[in-house]
C-alpha positions in Angstrom: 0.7 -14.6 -6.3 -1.0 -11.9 -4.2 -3.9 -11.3 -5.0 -4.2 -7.1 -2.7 -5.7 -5.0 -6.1 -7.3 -8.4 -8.0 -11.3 -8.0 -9.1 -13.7 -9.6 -6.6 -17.3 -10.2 -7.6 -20.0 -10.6 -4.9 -22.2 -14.5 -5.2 -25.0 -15.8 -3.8 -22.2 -19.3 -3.2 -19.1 -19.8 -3.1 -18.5 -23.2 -3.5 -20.4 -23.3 -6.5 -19.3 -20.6 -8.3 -16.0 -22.1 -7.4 -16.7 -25.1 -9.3 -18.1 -23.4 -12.0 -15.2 -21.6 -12.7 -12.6 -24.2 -12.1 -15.0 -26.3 -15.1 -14.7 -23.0 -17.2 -10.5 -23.1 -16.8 -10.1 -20.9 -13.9 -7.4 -22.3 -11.1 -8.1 -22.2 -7.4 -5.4 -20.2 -5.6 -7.4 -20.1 -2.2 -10.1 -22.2 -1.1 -13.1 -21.0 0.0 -12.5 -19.6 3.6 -15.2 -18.6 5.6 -14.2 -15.4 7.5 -15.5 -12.6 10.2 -18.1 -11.8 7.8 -18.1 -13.7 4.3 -16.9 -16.6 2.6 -13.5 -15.9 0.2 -12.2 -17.6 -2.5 -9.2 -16.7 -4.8 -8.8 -18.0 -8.5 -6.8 -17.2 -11.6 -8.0 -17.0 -14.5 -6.2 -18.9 -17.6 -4.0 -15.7 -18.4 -3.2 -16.0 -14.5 -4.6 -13.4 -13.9 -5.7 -13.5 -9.7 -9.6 -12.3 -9.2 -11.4 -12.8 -6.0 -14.9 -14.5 -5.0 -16.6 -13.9 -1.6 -20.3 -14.3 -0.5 -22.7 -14.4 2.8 -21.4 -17.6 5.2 
């Protein structure tokens, strides 16, 4: 799955949206990864459809 041209959606955190989502059905695809300049996650949602969260380190 490649997620170039998903929905992302700016959080205050990650990890806990993350978990949130994963206890509301969504899958994780991508851990979240802290990069030059935010934390990323990637996550499908039941339909499989891939969507993006990110968020200050």
């Amino acid at each position: 799955m490649n997620p170039t041209g998903s929905a992302s959606q700016k959080v205050a955190d990650v990890s806990a949206t993350v978990r949130a989502l994963e206890d509301a059905g969504a899958t994780v695809i991508s851990s979240p990864t802290p990069g030059p300049h935010e934390f990323r996650a990637v996550l499908a949602d039941p339909c499989g459809d891939a969507f993006i969260v990110y968020g200050p380190p």
